[in-house]
Structures are given as structure tokens and as C-alpha cells.
C-alpha positions, -999 to +999 in steps of 0.1 A: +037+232-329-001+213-334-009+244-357+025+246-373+022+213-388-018+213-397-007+248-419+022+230-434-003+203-443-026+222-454-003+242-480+013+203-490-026+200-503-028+229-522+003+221-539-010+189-547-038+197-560-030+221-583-005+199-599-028+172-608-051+200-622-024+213-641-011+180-656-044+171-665-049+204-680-015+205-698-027+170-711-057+183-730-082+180-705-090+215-706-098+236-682-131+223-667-110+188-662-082+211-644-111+227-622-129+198-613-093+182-603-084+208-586-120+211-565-119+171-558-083+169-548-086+195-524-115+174-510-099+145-504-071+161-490-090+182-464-112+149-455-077+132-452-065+159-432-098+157-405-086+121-400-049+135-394-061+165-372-085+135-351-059+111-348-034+142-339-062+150-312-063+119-299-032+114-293-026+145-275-058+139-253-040+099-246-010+122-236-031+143-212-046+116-195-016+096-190-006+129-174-035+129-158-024+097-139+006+105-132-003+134-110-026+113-093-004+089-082+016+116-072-009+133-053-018+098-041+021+091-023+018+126-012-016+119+010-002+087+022+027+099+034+004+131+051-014+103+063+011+085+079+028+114+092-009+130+110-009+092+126+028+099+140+020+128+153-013+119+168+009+089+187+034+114+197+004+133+213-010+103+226+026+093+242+032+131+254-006+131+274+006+097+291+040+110+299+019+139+311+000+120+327+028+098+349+049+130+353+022+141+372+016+113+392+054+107+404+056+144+408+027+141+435+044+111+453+079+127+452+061+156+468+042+135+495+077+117+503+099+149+503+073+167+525+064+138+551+106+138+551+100+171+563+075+166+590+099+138+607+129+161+609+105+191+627+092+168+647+129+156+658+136+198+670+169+200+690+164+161+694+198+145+690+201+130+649+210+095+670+213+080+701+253+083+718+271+050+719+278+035+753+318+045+749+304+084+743+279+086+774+310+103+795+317+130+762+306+144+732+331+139+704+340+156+673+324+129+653+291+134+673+294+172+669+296+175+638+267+147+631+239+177+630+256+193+604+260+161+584+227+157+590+214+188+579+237+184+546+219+151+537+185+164+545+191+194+524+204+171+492+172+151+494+147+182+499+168+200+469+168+161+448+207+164+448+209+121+446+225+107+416+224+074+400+254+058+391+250+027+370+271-004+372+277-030+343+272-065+348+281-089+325+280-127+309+305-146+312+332-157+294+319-131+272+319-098+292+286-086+271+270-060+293+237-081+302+224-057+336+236-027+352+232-026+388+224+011+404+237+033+433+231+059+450+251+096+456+243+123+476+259+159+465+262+188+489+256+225+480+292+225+467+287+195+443+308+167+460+295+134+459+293+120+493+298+082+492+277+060+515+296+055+542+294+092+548+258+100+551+245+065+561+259+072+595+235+099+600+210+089+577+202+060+591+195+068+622+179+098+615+150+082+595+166+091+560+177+063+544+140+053+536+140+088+516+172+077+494+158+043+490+123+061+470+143+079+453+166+060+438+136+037+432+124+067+411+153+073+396+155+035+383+120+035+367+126+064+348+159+050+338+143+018+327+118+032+309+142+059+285+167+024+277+128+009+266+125+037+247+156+030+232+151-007+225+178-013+246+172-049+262+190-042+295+180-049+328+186-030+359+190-035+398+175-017+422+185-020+457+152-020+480+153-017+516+126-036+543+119+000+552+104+012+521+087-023+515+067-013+552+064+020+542+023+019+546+023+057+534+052+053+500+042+015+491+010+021+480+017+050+459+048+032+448+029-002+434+003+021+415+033+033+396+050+002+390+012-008+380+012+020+351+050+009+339+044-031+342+054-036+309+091-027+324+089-055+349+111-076+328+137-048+327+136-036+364+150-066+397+146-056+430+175-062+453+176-071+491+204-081+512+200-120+524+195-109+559+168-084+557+147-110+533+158-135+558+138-114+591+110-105+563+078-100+581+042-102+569+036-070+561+068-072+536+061-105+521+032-094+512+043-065+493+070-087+476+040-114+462+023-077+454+055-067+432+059-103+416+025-105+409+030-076+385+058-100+368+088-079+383+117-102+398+140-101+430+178-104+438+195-113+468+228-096+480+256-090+508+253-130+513+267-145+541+259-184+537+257-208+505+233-227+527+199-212+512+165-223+510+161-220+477+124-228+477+114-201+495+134-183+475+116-197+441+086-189+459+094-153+469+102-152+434+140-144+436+158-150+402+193-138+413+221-145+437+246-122+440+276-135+460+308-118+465+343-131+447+363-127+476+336-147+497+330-173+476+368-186+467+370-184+503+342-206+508+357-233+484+381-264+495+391-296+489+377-330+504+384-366+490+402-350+457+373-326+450+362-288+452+336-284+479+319-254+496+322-254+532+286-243+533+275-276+514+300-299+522+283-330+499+280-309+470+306-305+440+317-269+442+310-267+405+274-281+408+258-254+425+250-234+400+233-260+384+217-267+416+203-230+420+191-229+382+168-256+391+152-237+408+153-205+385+172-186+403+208-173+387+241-167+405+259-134+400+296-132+415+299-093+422+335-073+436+354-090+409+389-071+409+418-095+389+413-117+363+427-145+382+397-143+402+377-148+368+397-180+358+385-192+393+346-181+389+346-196+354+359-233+368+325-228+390+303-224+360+288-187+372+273-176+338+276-135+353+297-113+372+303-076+384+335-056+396+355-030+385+376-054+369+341-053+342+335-018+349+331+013+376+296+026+384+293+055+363+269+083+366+240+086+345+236+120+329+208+146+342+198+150+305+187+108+303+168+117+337+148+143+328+134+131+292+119+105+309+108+118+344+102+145+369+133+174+364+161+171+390+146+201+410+125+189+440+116+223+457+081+229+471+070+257+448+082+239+423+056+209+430+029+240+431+042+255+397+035+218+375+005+214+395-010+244+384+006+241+349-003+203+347-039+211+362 
């Protein structure tokens, strides 16, 4: 197009030129006039076509550079956003080595606790899975028979990690906003049926079991609490905790080092105990507890059985929560002079003792809520939470939620051997 228009130019000269030369020529200037018009237009018009061609030139080099520019900030957002993406992926690395690094370590406690587990029931042989009642010395009945085989059924879901957690909503009140979920255990035998508690403790208990469930479902809620804090999800969870485990001179230490690499979940993760185990708390235990607190994680208190609490100690043991059954509690409520009472604390408004147990930071839960009549009742009594099916059923959390954030479901020994070796 550039060369186009400079030979278009160029002819426009010509053209020019010659037509002065003629007129002057045609005008009696002769031909010597006509040459030396013609010679000098054609001069000024090629040195006014240089400073056309330059200006042309310039212009196209301005264009270039502007290009130029444009490409480079192009190239510039490009580079940035390659930037930016090598730093994601470098934090994704870093996050993978450290989830590398924890899987490896709960793997290796989960493996010390499946395979001590192991060592108790050998050592227990042909020994009966519990000492006979008094009202059995004289038979064996079919409940007793068939104890070994439940027995063997629960120690074969814990060796295989067939124990679900089932998750529980509780929520604020009036408002029924999902604040904290409380967890459960479930066993599942070799069929898949979910054996409720009351099935298995009987045999569990006394067989030296129940500690196992416990660290395990202690397991299962960190790695729970840590996938909703991937999440963003501000929701806190209990986990029941039994004396046992808190004794447990072999699982406690290993358990704490955990809770030590996942502190920043402390404010997501409450440790429940029922009032009269923390109530016949020895040394050894409280000392774990201060241990746990220390760390900044918090304690409830459940299956209560008096309103008449220290609350003190319990600021001290750094218990934030009371939970305390519907049923129990509108029991525990009558009338003296014209006003609500508990029988527990007879000179205190029934209404007040919330306020009284917040003074202390610690926060009442009413838990088994079924009817909503019972909720009308709570609500007169101030309680700021509560938990029932009337809020929601525990529901089971899905295997898929376990296993991006902890050790996979399977538990077997070779198992343990084949992430060792992979895991160096």
C-alpha cells in the first residue's frame, strides 16, 4: 500500500511539472524556460516527497512501537499469571508433602493401636470375653454363648476399620442455624449392617475394646475437622473421649503429637466426657486434659446427672459446654413461692442458670430434644443451643470426605507395610 501511494505520488509530480514547463513554454518562454521548469519542479517535488516518504516512515515506525507495547504487556499478564500459577502449584506441593507427611504419621499410630488390639485379644486365648454375672454362675445362657462370636465380629470390624462416623447437628436457638455437630460411632459387620451401641458395648467393653472405638473415632473426627477447615466451613465438632484413652500411656502420647501438628483445629474440635467419669478423674487424666487445653482445644460435659456442679473446676478444667438432657432437665424444674426453681439449686431462678454457668464460660446445650413443646419450654430457660432429632438425626459422613483428608478406610496389616514402603 506504502509503495502504491509513493508511485502515485511520484507520477502526480511528473504531471505537475510538465504542465508548468509547458505553460511557460506555450507562454513564450521558450524552450530553455520549459526545461529549466520542468528540471526545478521536479526538484521540489521529489525533495517534498523525501519529507512525505519520512513522515510516512515515521508514522509507521510510531505504529510498530505502539505494537511493540502492546505485546509486551501482553506478554507481561501472561508471565504474571505463569507466575502466579508456578506459586499455586508449589503450595499445592507444599500442602500434598505435609498431608504426606501426617498421613504417614496417623497411619503409624492406627497401626500401633490396631496391632497392640491384637496382642490383648491373643493374650485373652479361650479366656471367657467377660466375667459371668452372679445370676449365670449355675448356667451358660444363649446370650453368654453367643458373646464370643459378637466378640469376634467387633474385633474383626476394628482390625478391617469397618467404624463409621455419623454426625449429629446441633443448633442455636431460636434460630435452628447448625452451629456444631456432635459425632458417633458405628460398627459394621462383614455383611454391612450397622451395629448400634448397645450391641457391641456389651462385649466390647469388657473385652478391652471400647478404648480401640474411642481412637478411632478420635481419628476419624480430626480428619473430619480438618476437610470442613479446608472448606471454610466454621463448624465445630464433638468428640466423645473416654478416661480410658485419656490413661492410655501407649495411644496418649502419640495422640497429643497429632493434635500438636493440627492445633490450628483446636477451635473446631471439643472433647466430650460424661460428668461422672470427669467427676472420678485421676491424676494421670487431669493431666492429660491441662495437656489438651494447653493446645487451646476445649471440653464438654455429658450424660449429666446433677445441676449441682462446681463450675470452677470446671472453668479450670477448661470445660466450655454443658450438655444436659430435655427430658432431665423439665424434670428437674418446679415451682416454689410463685417461681421456676431447679430442684438441684433450689435458691436459684430456673431461668438464671444459664446466666450463672456463662459466668463462668462455660455454655449449656439441652440435647434429646424430640417435640417442639419441649423447645417452647428450653427457650423460657434461656438455653442459647440444643440437639435432638427434633433438629436432626445423626447422619453418616461419606467414605469419600474421610479419605481426602486422612488414612483410606482399609486398616489391614499389609496394607500399613505397602504405604510404609511407598511413603518411605
Amino acid at each position: 500500500m506504502r509503495r502504491l501511494t509513493l508511485g502515485l505520488l511520484c507520477a502526480t509530480y511528473l504531471c505537475l511539472s510538465l504542465i508548468v514547463s509547458l505553460t511557460l513554454w506555450r507562454n513564450g518562454g521558450g524552450w530553455g524556460a520549459g526545461v529549466a521548469a520542468l528540471v526545478g519542479g521536479l526538484g521540489l517535488c521529489f525533495a517534498f516527497h523525501g519529507l512525505i516518504e519520512r513522515a510516512l516512515e515515521t508514522a509507521e515506525i510510531k505504529g510498530e512501537v505502539e505494537a511493540i507495547r502492546e505485546a509486551h504487556k501482553i506478554l507481561l499478564t501472561q508471565v504474571e499469571a505463569l507466575d502466579a500459577r508456578v506459586a499455586e502449584i508449589f503450595e499445592t506441593v507444599a500442602d500434598d508433602a505435609q498431608r504426606s507427611d501426617d498421613l504417614i504419621d496417623e497411619v503409624h499410630m492406627l497401626e500401633d493401636l490396631v496391632e497392640r488390639m491384637r496382642r490383648r485379644l491373643d493374650e485373652q486365648g479361650d479366656a471367657p470375653a467377660f466375667p459371668l454375672a452372679a445370676g449365670a454362675a449355675r448356667g451358660v445362657t444363649a446370650d453368654t454363648r453367643q458373646a464370643p462370636a459378637l466378640l469376634e465380629i467387633v474385633r474383626e470390624a476394628l482390625t478391617e476399620n469397618r467404624v463409621d462416623l455419623f454426625l449429629q447437628p446441633i443448633v442455636s436457638l431460636p434460630q435452628r442455624r447448625t452451629q456444631f455437630y456432635e459425632s458417633f460411632s458405628r460398627l459394621r459387620d462383614e455383611t454391612g449392617r450397622v451395629m448400634m451401641p448397645a450391641e457391641y458395648l456389651s462385649v466390647a467393653e469388657p473385652g478391652g475394646l471400647v478404648t480401640a472405638i474411642d481412637n478411632l473415632l478420635l481419628f476419624r473426627c480430626v480428619q473430619i475437622v480438618r476437610r470442613l477447615a479446608k472448606q471454610d466451613r466454621k463448624v465445630g465438632i464433638f468428640c466423645n473421649v473416654s478416661m480410658a484413652s485419656l490413661a492410655d500411656e501407649s495411644f496418649f502420647p502419640q495422640f497429643l503429637d497429632l493434635l500438636t501438628a493440627n492445633r490450628d483445629l483446636a477451635g473446631a474440635l471439643i472433647f466430650e466426657i460424661g460428668q461422672q467419669a470427669f467427676d472420678a478423674r485421676g491424676s494421670v487424666e487431669a493431666r492429660n486434659m491441662g495437656k489438651l487445653a494447653d493446645l487451646g482445644f476445649r471440653f464438654s460435659l455429658d450424660k449429666l446427672t446433677s445441676l449441682d456442679l462446681d463450675l470452677q473446676d470446671l472453668a479450670r478444667s477448661d470445660v466450655k459446654f454443658l450438655k444436659v438432657g430435655a427430658q432431665f432437665l423439665l424434670e428437674e424444674l418446679t415451682e416454689l413461692d410463685g417461681r421456676q426453681i431447679l430442684r438441684s439449686l433450689p435458691d436459684l431462678a430456673a431461668e438464671d442458670f444459664t446466666m450463672l454457668t456463662r459466668r463462668y464460660g462455660v455454655e449449656v446445650i439441652v440435647e434429646k430434644v424430640e417435640t417442639e413443646r419441649q423447645v417452647i419450654d428450653v427457650l423460657d430457660l434461656n438455653i442459647g443451643f440444643g440437639q435432638g432429632h427434633l433438629f436432626g438425626e445423626p447422619r453418616a459422613i461419606k467414605e469419600a470426605v474421610l479419605s481426602e483428608a486422612g488414612p483410606p478406610p482399609n486398616l489391614i496389616r499389609p496394607q500399613f507395610n505397602a504405604r510404609r514402603q511407598a511413603y518411605g
